[in-house]
C-alpha positions in Angstrom: 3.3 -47.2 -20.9 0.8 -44.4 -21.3 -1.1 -45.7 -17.7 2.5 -46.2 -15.8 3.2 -42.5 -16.8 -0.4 -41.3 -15.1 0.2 -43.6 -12.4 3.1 -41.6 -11.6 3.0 -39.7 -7.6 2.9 -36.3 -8.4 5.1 -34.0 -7.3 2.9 -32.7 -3.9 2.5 -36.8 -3.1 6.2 -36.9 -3.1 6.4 -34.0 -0.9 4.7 -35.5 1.5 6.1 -39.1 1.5 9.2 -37.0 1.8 8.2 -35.2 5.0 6.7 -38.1 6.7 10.1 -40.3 6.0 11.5 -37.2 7.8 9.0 -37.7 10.8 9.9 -41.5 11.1 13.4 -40.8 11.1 14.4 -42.3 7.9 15.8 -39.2 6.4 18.3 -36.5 8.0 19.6 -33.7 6.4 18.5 -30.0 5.6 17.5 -31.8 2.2 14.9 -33.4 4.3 13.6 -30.6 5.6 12.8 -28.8 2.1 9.6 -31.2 2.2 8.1 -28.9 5.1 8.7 -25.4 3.2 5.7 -23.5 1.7 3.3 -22.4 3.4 5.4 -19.4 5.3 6.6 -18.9 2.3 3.2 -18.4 0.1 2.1 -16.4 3.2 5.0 -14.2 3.4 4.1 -12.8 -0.3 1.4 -10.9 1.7 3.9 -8.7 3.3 5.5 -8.2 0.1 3.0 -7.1 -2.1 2.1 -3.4 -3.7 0.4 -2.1 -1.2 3.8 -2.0 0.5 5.3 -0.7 -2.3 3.0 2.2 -1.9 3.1 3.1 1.6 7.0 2.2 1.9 7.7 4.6 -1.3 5.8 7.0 0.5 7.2 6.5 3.4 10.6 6.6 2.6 10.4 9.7 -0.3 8.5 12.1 2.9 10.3 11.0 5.9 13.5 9.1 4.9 14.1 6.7 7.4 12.1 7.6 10.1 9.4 4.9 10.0 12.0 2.0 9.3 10.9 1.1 13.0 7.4 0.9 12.3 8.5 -1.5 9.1 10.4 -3.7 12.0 7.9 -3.7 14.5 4.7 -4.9 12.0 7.8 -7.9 10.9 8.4 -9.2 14.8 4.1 -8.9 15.0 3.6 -10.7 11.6 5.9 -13.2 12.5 4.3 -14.2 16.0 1.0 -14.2 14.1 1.4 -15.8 11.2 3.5 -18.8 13.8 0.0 -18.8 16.1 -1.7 -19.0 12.5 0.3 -22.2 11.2 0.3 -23.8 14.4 -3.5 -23.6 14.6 -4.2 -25.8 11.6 -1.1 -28.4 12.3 -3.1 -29.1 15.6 -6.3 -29.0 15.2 -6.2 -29.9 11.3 -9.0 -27.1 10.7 -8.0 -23.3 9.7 -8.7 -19.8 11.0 -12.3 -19.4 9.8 -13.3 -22.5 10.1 -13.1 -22.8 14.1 -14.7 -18.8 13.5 -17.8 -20.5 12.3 -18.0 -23.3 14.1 -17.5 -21.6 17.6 -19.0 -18.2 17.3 -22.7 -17.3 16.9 -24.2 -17.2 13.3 -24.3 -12.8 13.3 -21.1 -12.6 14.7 -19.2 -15.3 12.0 -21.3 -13.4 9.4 -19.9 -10.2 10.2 -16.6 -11.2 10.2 -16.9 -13.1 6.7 -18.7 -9.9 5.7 -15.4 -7.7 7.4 -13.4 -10.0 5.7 -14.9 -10.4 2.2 -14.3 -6.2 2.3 -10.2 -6.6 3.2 -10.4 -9.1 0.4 -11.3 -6.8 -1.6 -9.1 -4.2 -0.2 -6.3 -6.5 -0.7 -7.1 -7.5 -4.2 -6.9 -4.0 -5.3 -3.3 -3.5 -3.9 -2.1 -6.9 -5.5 -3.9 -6.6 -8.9 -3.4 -2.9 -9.3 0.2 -3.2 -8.3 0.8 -5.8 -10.7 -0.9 -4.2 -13.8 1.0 -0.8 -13.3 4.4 -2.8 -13.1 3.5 -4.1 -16.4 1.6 -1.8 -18.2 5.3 0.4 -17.5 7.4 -2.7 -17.9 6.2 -3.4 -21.3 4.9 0.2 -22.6 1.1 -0.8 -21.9 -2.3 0.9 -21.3 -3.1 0.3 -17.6 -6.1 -1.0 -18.5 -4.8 -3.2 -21.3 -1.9 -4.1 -18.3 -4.7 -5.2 -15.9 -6.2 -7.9 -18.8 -2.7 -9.4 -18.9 -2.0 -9.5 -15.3 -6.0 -11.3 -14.4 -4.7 -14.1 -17.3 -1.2 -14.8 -15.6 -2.6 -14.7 -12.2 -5.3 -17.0 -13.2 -2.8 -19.4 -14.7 -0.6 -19.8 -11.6 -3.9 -20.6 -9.5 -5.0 -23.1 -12.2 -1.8 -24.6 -11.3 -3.2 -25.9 -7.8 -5.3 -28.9 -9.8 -2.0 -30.7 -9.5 -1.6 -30.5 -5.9 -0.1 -27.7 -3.3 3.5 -27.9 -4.2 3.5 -26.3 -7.8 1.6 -23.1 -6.4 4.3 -23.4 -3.9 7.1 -23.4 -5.7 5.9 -20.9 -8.6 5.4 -18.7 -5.4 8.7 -19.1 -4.0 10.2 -18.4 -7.4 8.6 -15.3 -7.4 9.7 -14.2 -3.6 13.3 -15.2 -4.9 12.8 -12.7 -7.8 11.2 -9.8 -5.5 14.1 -10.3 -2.9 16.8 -10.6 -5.4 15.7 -7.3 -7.2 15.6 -5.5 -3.6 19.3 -6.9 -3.2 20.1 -5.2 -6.5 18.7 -2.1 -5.6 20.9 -2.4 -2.1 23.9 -2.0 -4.3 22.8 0.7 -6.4 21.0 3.1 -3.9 23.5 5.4 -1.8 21.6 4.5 1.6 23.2 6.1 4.6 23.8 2.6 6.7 24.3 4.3 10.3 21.0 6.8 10.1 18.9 3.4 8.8 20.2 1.4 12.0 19.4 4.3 14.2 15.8 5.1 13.1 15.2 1.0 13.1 15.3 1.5 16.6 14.5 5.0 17.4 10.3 5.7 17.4 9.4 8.9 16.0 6.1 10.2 14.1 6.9 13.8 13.1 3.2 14.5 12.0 -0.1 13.3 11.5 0.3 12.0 8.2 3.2 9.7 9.4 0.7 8.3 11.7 -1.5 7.5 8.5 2.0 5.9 7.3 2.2 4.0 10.0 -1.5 2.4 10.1 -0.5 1.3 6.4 2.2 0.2 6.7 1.2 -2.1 9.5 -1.9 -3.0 7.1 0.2 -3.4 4.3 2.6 -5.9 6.4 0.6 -7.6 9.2 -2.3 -9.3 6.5 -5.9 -10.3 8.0 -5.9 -12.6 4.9 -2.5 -14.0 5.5 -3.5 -14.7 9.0 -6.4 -16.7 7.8 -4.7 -18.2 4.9 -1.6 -19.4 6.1 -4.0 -21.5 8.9 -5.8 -23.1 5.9 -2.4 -24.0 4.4 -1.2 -25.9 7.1 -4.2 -27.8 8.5 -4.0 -31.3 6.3 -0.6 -30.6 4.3 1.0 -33.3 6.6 -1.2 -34.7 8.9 0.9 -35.6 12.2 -0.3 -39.1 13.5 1.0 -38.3 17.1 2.4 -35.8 19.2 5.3 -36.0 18.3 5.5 -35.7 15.0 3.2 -32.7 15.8 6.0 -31.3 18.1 8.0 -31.8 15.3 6.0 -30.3 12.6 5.1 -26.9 14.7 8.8 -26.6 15.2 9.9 -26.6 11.8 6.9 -24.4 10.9 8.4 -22.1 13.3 11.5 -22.0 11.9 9.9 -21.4 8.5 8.0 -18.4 9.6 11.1 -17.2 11.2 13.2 -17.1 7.9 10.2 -15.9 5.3 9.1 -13.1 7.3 12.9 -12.7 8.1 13.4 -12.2 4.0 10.2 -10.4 3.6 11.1 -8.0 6.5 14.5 -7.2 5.1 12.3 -6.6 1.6 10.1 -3.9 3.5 13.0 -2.4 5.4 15.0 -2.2 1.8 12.1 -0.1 0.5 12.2 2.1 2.1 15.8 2.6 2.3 15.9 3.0 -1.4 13.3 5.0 -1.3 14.9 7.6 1.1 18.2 7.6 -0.3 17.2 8.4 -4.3 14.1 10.0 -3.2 14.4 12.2 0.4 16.7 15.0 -0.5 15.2 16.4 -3.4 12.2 14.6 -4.2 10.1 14.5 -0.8 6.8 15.0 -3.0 7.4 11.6 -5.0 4.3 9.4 -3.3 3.2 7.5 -6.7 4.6 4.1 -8.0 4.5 5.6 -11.8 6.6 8.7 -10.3 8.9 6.8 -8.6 9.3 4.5 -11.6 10.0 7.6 -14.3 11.9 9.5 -10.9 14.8 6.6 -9.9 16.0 6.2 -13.6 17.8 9.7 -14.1 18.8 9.3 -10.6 20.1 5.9 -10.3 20.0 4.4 -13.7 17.9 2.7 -16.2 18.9 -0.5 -14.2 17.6 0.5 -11.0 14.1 1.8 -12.8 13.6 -1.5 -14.3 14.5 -4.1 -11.5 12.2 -2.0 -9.1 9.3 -2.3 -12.2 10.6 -6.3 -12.4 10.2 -6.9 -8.5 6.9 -4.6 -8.5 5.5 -7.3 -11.3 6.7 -10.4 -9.4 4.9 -9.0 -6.4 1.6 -8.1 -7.7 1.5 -11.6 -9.5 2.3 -13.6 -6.6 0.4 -11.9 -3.8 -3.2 -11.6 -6.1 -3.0 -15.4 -6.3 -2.3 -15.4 -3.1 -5.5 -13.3 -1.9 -7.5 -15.5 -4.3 -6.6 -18.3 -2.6 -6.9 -16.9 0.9 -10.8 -15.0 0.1 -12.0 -19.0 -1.4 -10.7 -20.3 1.7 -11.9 -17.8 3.8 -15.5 -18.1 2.0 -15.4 -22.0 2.3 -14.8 -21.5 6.1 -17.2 -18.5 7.4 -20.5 -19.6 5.1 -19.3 -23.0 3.1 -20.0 -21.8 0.0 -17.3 -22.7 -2.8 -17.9 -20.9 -6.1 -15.2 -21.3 -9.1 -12.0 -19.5 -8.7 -12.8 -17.8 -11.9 -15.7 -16.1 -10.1 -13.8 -15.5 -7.0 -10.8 -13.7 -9.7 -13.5 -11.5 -11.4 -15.6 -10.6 -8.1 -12.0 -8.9 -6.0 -10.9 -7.5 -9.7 -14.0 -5.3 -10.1 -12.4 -2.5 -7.8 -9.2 -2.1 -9.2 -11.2 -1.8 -12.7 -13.7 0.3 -11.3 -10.7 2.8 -9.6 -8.8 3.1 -12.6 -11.9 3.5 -14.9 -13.5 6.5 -12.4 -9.3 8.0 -13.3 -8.7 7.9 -9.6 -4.8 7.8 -8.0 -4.3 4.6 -8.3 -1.4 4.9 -5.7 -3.4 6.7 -3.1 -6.1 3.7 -4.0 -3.8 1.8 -2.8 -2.3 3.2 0.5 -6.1 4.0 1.5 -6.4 -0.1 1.2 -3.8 -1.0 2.7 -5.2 1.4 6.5 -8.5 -0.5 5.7 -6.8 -3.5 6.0 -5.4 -2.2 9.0 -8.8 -1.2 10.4 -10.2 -5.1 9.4 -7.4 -6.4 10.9 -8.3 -7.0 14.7 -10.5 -9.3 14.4 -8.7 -12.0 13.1 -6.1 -11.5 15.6 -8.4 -11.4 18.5 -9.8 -14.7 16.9 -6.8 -16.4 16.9 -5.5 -15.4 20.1 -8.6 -16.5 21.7 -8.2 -20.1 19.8 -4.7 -20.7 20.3 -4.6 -20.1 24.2 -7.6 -22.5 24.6 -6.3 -26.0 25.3 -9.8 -28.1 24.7 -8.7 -26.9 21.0 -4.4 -27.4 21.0 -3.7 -29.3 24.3 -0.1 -29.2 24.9 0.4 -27.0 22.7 -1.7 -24.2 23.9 -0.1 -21.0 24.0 1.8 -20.2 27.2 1.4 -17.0 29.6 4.6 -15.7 27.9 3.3 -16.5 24.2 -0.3 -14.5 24.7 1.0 -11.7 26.3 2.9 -11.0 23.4 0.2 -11.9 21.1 -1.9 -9.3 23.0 0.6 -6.9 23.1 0.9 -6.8 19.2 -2.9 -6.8 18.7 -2.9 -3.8 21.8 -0.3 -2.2 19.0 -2.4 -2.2 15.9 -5.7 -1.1 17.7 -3.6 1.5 19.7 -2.3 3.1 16.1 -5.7 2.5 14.7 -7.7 4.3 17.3 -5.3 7.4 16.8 -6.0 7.1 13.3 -9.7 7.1 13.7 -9.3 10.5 16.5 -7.1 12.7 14.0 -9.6 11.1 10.9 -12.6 12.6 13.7 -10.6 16.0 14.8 -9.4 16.9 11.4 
């Protein structure tokens, strides 16, 4: 009895007999197609976590809804990306930083592991610090004593993964439902003013130079050099095509998976910072700190409001520091082939956020000031990918077309347009 139980497929073997009984054409139905959700969805936490909070609060309080736009264009550029990132490990079955060491010369995969080991670090500090501030609030707790419990949760979600891929997965998309559920609440709540949102998601404008340092995080805060990499790794052997077309098939639903997440986690971004313009814009402009905006939207909207915003600010920092965890081993295991114990890995990214709130910095500013580093680091990966997926010796048919990498290079001519202004005014100040 005790060995049939162990004997058992577990629940990620199911998945994929699932999916590939879909590929054969044994199983119809959208129930069929739940077998191939996941990885956008694990990926699109990335674009949802604090550092977003941060810059969208920001964002939002100074400006109102000026910089929606800026919100909508990083989506459409995420979305393109993190679709050329997925379709990269389907094909060729290898991730992102992988192919980067393989193909590239020793100095120059070391100095991208090295760029990206930083923005790992960057990003852990937004996650981990976002997380322990919604719980230190949450629950009436020291931030440092808030930071303890948060390392302990996260580290229990990622001990998860000895079971397979689909339990991360699905405690991940539990905690996306909870972040997007929260920002529907708040929808309801806030008095947003609908027609001037749906003007300025359209309508460019930077009033100033400190909207353009807005900007830069907020397209570091959305478009994720670790999600790029990440989401490559969590495609390449999930469910290995054995032909063409089952490949065909595969990249198209990924597609469509990208499509929605990113979809969900755009309307997440864009609902920031609408909430945050209509409780915070007319008469609290200066509000720029997650704690102030916590302590701020409960006179003004309601005990209710305060505490979904700290409940969706927990979910988020949760989700998304497992998430970098799992993207910096990955990335690590792919640059240099080292693997260390993800209990190494954990401690390693934590010891900045510890270090930033022990030195009694801002711990918002910490993390808007990660989230344009990000945004500095994040080039190369695009560049990287755009160079892999147009190459057909690496995807053969599937190869991006002239169409498909002129739009990949205009979104990577975007982020290194925004960040070279960012580096002049940082120079001419």
């Amino acid at each position: 009895m005790i060995n049939s139980l162990f004997q058992q497929p577990s629940m990620s073997d199911r998945t994929v007999a699932a999916a590939r009984a879909l590929l054969a054409g044994e199983r119809r139905g959208i129930r069929a197609y739940l077998a191939f959700v996941g990885p956008a969805v694990v990926a699109s936490i990335a674009y949802m976590d604090p550092g977003n909070f941060a810059t969208n609060i920001q964002a939002g309080a100074k400006y109102g809804y000026h910089l929606l736009w800026v919100v909508l264009l990083a989506n459409l550029i995420a979305m393109l990306f993190q679709a050329l990132s997925a379709k990269l490990g389907i094909v060729t079955g290898k991730n992102l930083a992988e192919l980067c060491g393989q193909e590239f010369s020793r100095p120059v995969a070391l100095a991208m592991w090295i760029v990206s080991e930083i923005a790992a670090m960057a990003t852990d500090l937004a996650e981990f610090l976002g997380g322990a501030i919604g719980l230190s609030l949450l629950a009436g707790l020291p931030l440092l004593a808030g930071m303890a419990v948060t390392a302990v949760l996260v580290y229990a979600i990622l001990m998860s993964d000895r079971f397979g891929f689909r339990p991360v997965e699905l405690i991940i998309s539990v905690l996306v439902g909870v972040i997007g559920l929260c920002y529907l609440v708040e929808m309801f709540i806030a008095p947003v003013d609908w027609p001037a949102a749906a003007l300025h998601m359209v309508l460019p404008q930077l009033p100033d130079s400190e909207a353009l340092l807005l900007a830069v995080g907020i397209i570091g805060a959305t478009v994720m050099p670790h999600a790029i990499y990440l989401h490559s790794g969590l495609t390449q052997g999930r469910i290995p095509a054995r032909n063409a077309g089952e490949t065909r098939t595969v990249v198209r639903i990924s597609n469509t998976e990208v499509v929605v997440a990113l979809a969900i986690a755009g309307l997440v971004n864009i609902a920031m910072v609408m909430m945050a313009s209509a409780a915070f814009h007319a008469g609290h402009a200066d509000v720029a700190e997650i704690e102030t905006a916590y302590h701020t939207l409960a006179p003004l909207l309601g005990g209710a409001a305060a505490t979904v915003f700290l409940v969706s600010l927990l979910a988020s920092g949760l989700s998304s520091s497992t998430v970098g965890t799992m993207a910096g081993q990955m990335i690590m295991q792919g640059f240099v082939s080292w693997s260390i114990p993800v209990w190494v890995r954990r401690l390693v990214t934590m010891i900045p956020a510890f270090v930033v709130v022990a030195m009694g910095a801002n711990p918002t500013r910490a993390l808007v000031l990660s989230q344009v580093l990000l945004s500095l680091a994040l080039p190369l990966p695009m560049i990287a990918l755009i160079m892999f997926t147009r190459r057909r010796d690496l995807m053969g048919e599937f190869a991006n077309g002239a169409l498909t990498h002129a739009a990949a290079i205009v979104g990577a001519a975007v982020v290194l347009g925004l960040n070279g202004f960012l580096i002049w005014e940082v120079v001419a100040g």
